[in-house]
KOLPA-853727 format. One record per residue (C-alpha): x, y, z; residue in one letter. Coordinates in Angstrom, 1 decimal. Example, Ala and Ser with C-alpha at 12.3 -4.5 7.8 and 13.67 -1.06 7.14 Angstrom:
2
REC    east   north      up  rest
REC    12.3    -4.5     7.8     a
REC    13.7    -1.1     7.1     s
END
This chain:
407
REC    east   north      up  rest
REC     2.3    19.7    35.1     x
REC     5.1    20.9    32.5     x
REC     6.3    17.0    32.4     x
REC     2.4    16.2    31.5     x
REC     2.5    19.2    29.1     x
REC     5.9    18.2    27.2     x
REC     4.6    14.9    26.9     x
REC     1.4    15.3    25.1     x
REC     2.7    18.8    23.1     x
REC     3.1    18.2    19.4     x
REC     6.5    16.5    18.0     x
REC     8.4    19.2    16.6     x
REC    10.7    19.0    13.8     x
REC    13.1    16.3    13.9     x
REC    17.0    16.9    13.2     x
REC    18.3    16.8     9.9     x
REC    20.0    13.4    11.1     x
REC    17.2    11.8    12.1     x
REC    15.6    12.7     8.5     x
REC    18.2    11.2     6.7     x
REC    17.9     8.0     9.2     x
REC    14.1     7.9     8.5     x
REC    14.4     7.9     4.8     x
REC    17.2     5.6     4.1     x
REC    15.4     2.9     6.6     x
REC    12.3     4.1     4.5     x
REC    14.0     3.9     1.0     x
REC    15.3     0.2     2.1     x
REC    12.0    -0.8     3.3     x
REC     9.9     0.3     0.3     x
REC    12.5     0.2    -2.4     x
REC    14.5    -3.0    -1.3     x
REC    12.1    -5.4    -2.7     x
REC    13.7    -4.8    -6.0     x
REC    17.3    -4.7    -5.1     x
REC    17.5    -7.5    -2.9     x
REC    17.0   -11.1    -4.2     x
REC    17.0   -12.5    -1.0     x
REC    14.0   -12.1     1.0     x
REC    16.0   -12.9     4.5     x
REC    18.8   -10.1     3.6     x
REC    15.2    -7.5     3.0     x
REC    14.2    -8.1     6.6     x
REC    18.1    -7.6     8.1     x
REC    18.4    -4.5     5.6     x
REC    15.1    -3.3     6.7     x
REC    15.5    -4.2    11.1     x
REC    18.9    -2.7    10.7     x
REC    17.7     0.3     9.3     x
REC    14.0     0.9     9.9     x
REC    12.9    -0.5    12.8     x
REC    15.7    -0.1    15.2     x
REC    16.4     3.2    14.8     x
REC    12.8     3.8    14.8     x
REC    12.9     2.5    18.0     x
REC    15.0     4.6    19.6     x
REC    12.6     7.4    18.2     x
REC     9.8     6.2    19.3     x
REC    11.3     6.2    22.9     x
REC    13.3     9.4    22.7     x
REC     9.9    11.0    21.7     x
REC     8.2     9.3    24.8     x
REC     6.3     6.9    22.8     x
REC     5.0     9.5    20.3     x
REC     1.7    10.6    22.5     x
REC     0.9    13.1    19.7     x
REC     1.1    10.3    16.9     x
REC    -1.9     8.5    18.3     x
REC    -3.6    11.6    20.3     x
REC    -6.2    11.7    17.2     x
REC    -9.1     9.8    15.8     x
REC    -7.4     7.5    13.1     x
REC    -4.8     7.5    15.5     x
REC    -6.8     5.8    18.7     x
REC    -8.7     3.5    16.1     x
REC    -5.5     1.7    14.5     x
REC    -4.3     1.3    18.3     x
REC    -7.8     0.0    18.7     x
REC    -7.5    -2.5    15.9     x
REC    -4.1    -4.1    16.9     x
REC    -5.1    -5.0    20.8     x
REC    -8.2    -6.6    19.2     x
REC    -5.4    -8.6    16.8     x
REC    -3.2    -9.2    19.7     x
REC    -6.5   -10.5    21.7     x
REC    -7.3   -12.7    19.5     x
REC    -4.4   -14.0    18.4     x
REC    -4.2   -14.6    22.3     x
REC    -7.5   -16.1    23.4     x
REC    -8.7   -17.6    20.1     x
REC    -7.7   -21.1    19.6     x
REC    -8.3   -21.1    16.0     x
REC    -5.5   -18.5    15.5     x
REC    -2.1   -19.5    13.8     x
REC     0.3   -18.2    15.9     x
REC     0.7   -17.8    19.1     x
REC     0.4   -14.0    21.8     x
REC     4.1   -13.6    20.9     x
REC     3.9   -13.7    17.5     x
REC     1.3   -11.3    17.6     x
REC     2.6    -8.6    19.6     x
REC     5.6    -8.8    17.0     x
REC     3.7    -7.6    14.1     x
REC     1.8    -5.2    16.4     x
REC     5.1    -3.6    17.6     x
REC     6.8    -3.8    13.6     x
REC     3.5    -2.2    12.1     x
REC     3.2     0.5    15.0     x
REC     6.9     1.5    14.3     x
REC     6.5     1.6    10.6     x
REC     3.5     4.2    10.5     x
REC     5.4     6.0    13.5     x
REC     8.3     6.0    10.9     x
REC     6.0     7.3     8.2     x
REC     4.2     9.8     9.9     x
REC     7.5    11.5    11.5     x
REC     8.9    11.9     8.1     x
REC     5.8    13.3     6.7     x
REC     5.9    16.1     9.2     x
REC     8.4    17.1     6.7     x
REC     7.2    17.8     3.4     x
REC    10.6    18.4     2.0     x
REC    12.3    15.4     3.1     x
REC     9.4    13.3     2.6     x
REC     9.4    14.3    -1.2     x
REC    12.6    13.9    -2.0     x
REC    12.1    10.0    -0.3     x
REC     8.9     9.6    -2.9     x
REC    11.7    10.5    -5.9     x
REC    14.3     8.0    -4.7     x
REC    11.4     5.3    -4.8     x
REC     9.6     6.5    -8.1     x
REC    12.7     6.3    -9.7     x
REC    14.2     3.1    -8.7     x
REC    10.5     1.4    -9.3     x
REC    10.7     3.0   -12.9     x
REC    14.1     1.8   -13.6     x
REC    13.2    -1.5   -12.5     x
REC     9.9    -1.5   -14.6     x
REC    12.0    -0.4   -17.5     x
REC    14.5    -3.5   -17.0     x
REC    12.1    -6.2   -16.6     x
REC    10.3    -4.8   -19.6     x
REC    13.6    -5.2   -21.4     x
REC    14.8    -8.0   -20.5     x
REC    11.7    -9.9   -20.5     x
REC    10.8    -8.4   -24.2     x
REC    13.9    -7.9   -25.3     x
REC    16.9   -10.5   -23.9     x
REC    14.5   -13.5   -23.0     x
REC    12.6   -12.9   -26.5     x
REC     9.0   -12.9   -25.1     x
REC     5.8   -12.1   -26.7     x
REC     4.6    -9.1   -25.7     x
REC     0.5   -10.3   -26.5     x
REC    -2.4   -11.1   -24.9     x
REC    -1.9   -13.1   -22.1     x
REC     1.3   -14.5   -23.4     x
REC     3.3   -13.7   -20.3     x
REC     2.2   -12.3   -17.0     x
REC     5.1    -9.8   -15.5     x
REC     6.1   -10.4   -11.7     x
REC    10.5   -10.4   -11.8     x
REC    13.1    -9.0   -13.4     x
REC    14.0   -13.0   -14.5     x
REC    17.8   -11.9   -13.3     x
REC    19.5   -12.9   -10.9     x
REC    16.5   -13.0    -8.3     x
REC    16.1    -9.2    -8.5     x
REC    12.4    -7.6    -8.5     x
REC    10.6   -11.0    -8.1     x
REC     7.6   -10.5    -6.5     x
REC     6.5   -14.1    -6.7     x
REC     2.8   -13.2    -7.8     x
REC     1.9   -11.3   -11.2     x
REC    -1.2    -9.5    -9.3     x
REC     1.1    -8.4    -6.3     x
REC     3.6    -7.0    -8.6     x
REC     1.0    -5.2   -10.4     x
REC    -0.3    -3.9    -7.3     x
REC     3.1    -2.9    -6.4     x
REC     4.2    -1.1    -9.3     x
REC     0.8     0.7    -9.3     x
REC     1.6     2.4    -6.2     x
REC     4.8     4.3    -7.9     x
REC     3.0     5.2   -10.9     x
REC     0.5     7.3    -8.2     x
REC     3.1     8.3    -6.5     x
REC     5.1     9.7    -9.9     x
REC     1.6    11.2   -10.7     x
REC     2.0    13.7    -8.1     x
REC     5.4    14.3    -9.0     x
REC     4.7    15.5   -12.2     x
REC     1.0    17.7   -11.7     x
REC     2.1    18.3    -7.6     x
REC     5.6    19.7    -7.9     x
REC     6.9    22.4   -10.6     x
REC     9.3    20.4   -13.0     x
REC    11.2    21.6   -15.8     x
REC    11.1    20.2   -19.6     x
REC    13.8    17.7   -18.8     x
REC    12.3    16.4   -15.8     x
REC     8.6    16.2   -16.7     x
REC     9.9    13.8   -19.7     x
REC    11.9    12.0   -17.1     x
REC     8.6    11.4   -15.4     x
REC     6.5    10.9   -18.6     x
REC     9.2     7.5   -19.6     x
REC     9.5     6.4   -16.0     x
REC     4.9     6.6   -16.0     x
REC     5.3     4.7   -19.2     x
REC     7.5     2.2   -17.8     x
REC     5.8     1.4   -14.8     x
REC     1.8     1.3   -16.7     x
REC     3.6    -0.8   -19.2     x
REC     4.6    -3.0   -16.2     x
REC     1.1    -3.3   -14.5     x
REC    -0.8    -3.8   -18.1     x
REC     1.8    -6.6   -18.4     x
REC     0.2    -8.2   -15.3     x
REC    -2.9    -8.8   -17.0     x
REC    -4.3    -8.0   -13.4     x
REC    -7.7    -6.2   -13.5     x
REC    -7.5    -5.4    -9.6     x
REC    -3.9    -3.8   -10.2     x
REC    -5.6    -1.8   -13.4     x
REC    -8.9    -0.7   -11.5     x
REC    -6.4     0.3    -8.4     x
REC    -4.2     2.0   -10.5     x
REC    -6.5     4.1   -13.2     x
REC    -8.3     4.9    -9.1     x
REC    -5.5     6.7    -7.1     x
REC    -4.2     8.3   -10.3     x
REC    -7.5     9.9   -11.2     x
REC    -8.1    10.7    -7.4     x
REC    -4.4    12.4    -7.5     x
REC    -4.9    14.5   -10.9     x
REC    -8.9    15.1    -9.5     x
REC    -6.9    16.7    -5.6     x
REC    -4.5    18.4    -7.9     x
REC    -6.5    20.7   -10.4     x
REC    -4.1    22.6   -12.7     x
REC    -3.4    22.4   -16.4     x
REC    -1.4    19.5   -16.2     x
REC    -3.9    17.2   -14.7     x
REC    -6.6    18.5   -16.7     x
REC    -4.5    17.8   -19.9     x
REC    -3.8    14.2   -18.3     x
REC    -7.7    13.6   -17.7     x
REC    -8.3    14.4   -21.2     x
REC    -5.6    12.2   -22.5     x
REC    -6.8     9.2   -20.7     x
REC   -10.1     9.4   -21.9     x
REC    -9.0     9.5   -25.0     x
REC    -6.6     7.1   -24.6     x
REC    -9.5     4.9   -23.0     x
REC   -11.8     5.1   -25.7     x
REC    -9.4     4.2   -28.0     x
REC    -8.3     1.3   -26.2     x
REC   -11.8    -0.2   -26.3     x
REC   -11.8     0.1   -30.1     x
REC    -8.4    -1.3   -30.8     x
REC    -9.0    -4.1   -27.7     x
REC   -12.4    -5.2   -27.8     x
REC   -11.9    -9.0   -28.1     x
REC    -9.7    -8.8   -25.1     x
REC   -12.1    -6.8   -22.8     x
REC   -14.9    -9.1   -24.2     x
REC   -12.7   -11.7   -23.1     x
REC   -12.2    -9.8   -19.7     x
REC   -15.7    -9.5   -19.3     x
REC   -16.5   -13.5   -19.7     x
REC   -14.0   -14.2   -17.1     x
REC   -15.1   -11.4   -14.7     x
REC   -14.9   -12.6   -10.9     x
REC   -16.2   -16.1   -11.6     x
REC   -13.1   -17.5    -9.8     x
REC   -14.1   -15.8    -7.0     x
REC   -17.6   -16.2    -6.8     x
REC   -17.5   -19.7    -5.3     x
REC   -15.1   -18.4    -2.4     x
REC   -17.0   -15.2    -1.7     x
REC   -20.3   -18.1    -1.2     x
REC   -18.3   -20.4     0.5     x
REC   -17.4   -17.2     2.8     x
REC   -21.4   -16.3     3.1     x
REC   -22.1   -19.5     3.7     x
REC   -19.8   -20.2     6.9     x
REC   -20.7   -16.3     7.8     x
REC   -22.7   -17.8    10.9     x
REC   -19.6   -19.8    12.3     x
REC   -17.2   -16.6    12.4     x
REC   -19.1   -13.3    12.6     x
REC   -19.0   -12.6    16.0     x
REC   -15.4   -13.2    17.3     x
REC   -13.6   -14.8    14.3     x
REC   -12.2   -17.4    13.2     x
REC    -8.8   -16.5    14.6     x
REC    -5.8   -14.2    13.8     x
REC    -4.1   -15.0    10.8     x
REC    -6.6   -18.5    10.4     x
REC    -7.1   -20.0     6.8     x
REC   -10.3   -20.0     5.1     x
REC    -9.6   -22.8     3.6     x
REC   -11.6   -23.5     0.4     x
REC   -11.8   -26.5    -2.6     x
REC   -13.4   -25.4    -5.9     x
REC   -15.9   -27.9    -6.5     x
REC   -14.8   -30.8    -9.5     x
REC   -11.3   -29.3    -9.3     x
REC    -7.9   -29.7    -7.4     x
REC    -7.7   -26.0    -7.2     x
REC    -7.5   -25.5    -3.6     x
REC    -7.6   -22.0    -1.6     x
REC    -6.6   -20.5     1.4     x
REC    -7.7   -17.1     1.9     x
REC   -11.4   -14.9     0.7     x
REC    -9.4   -12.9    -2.1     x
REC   -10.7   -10.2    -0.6     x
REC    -9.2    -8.6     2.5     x
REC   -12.8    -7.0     3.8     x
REC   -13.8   -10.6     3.9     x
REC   -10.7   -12.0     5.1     x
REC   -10.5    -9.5     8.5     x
REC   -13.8   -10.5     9.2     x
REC   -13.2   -14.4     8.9     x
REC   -10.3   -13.8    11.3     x
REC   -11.5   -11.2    13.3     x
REC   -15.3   -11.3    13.6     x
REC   -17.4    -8.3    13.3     x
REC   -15.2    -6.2    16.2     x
REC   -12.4    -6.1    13.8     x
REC   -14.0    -5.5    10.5     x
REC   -15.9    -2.7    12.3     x
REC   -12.3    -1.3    13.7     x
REC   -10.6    -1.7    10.5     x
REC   -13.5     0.6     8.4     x
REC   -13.9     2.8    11.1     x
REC   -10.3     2.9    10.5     x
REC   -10.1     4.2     6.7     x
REC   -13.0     6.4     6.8     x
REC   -11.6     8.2     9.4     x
REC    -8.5     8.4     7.5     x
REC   -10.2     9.8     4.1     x
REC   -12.1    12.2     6.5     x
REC    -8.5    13.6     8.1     x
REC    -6.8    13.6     4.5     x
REC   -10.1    15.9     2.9     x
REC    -9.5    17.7     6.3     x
REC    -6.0    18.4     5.5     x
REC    -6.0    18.5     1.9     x
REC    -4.7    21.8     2.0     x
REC    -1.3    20.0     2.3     x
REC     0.0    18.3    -0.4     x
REC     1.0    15.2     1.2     x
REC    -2.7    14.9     2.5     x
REC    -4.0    14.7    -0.8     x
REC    -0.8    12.1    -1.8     x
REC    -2.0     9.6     0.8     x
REC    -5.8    10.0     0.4     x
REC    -4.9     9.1    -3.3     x
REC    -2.8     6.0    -2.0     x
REC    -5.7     5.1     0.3     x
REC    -8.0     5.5    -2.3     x
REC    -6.1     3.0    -4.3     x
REC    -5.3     0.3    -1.1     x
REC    -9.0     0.4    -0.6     x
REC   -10.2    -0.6    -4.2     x
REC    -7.3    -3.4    -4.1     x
REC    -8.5    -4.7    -1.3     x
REC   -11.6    -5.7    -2.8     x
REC   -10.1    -8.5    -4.3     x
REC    -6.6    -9.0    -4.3     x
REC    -5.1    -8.3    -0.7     x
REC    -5.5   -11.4     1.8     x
REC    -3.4   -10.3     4.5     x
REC    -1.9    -7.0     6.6     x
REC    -1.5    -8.1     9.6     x
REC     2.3   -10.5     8.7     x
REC     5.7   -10.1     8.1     x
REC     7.3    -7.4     5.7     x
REC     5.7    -7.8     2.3     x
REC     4.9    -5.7    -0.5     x
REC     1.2    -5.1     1.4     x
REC     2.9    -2.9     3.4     x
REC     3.6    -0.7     0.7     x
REC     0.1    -0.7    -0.4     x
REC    -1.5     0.0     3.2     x
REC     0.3     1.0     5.8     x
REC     2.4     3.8     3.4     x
REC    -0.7     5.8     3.3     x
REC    -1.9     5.3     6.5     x
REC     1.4     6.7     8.1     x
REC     1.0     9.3     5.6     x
REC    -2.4    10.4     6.5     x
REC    -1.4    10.2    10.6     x
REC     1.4    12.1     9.9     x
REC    -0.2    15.6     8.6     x
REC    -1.8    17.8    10.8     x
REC    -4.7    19.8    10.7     x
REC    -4.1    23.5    10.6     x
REC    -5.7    24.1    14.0     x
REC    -2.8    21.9    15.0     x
REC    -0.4    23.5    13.1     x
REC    -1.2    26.9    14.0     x
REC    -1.0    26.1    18.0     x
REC     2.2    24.6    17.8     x
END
């Protein structure tokens, strides 16, 4: 009975070793897109220092019962048996059962790792500062070397932002990824500057790293990584009611309203190309809806797509909703929303806490992403990690203050 007890009782606080383990592995995996150029040294850096000691965690705390021992927390283990089934039984998928239970193991430990160092709000913050200000350092360089060394124009269109264009360093081969990826840190600095108490010095730290990184994502020229962005930071200042925020929501409208005057060729512009480029896949998707919506097309399986009278040739639903369904029928669509709603419901729950509220705003902007621009969780390290499984390790990692009070 006091074996059964110890194992389901709640984790308690971990040593200050371990918290320095779990950030630096953290810091690595988040932060080491930027400073690596090589996408094989990432993954070494990021098993080496994540995922093995995270490991050895995970079985020290005898498989972290209290991790999963709650809604969200059943659901996501839920959702990757039904990926490891399928990737198992369905022939269409595109690997084979080992492959599967891989990323199933990798994306278990990584929320594991998130969630243990969220128990602790003070480590946990001072990991979200190490990030926020490499991400704005790296924003500012790209901007400067782009715009300033290379001599581009900085116009409409002229050049889409995705690497530094030095050495290899911050590539992230895709202008709306890298959007999407630099959005994330300019949330996170939000609640750095209207969550925390900062002094003059530091609040105009943070006010040139935010311009840095929004100069970055309007640089993209992608709408997704706009709409995502402008979402989780209005969420954060909406969680976070003070003067600050309050002066930041005013500013933006401003700043909004006067962007439409100064801009309003471009949005018009904007506005013809809306989602036309992805109309013809989201039909093509409807269209084939009868073939897949039960059990799938398969785990990790292509929905391959031609654009009619073009070369231009597609393999994924540019949107993520769409693309879980294709590979995992209507079982793992349902799993996967059952998933983030009962994630926003633990993160209102909880948001009390101020890291509750920091990944409700990061979920908030993962799920309007994934509207359009996400095509894949469920593979290797990439920058989607970042962008959805960051929050959700976030959000399993807080605890309710029943819990809290009967630890």
């Amino acid at each position: 009975m006091l074996f059964s007890q110890r194992l389901i009782a709640p984790m308690a606080g971990l040593p200050k070793a371990w918290l320095f383990i779990l950030g630096l592995g953290l810091f690595v995996q988040v932060s080491g897109l930027l400073f690596n150029s090589d996408g094989s040294r990432y993954a070494t850096q990021t098993y080496l220092l994540l995922f093995v000691p995270t490991l050895v965690l995970f079985l020290w705390r005898r498989l972290a019962v209290d991790t999963w021992r709650q809604t969200p927390g059943l659901i996501l283990l839920c959702l990757l048996a039904w990926v490891l089934l399928t990737g198992s039984v369905n022939a269409g998928s595109s690997h084979g059962p080992a492959y599967w239970l891989k990323i199933d193991a990798l994306i278990l430990l990584y929320v594991f790792a998130v969630a243990s160092l969220a128990r602790h709000e003070r480590a946990f913050t001072w990991l979200l500062v190490a990030v926020v200000v490499t991400a704005a350092v790296f924003a500012w360089l790209t901007l400067y070397y782009q715009f300033g060394v290379l001599e581009k124009l900085p116009e409409y269109r002229a050049v889409r932002l995705q690497e530094l264009g030095w050495r290899g360093l911050a590539d992230l081969d895709n202008a709306i990824i890298a959007g999407l990826y630099y959005g994330v840190f300019a949330v996170l600095l939000t609640y750095l500057y209207v969550g925390l108490k900062v002094r003059g010095w530091q609040a105009g730290l943070l006010v040139a790293g935010m311009l840095g990184l929004l100069a970055y994502v309007l640089f993209t020229f992608s709408r997704g990584a706009w709409l995502s962005t402008a979402a989780g930071c209005l969420v954060m200042l909406l969680l976070f009611p003070n003067i600050k925020s309050r002066t930041l929501i005013g500013l933006g409208c401003a700043l909004v309203f006067v962007s439409i005057y100064l801009f309003w060729p471009e949005l018009q512009h904007e506005q013809k190309i809306g989602v036309n480029g992805r109309l013809p896949i989201w039909a093509n998707w409807a269209e084939r809806l009868p073939e897949f919506w039960l059990m799938g097309a398969g785990a990790g399986a292509d929905l391959v797509f031609q654009l009619p009278n073009s070369g231009a040739s597609y393999k994924h639903a540019h949107s993520l909703y769409l693309q879980l369904w294709y590979q995992y029928g209507i079982v793992g669509i349902s799993l996967f929303a059952l998933l983030l709603l009962s994630l926003l419901w633990k993160g209102w729950a909880c948001r009390a806490q101020p890291l509750a509220r920091v990944g409700l705003a990061l979920l908030v902007f993962a799920m309007v992403a994934m509207v359009s621009d996400v095509y894949a969780i469920f593979h290797r390290l990439s920058p989607y990690w970042v962008l959805v499984w960051f929050p959700v390790g976030i959000l399993l990692g807080v605890r309710h203050p029943q819990a809290k009070q009967t630890a």
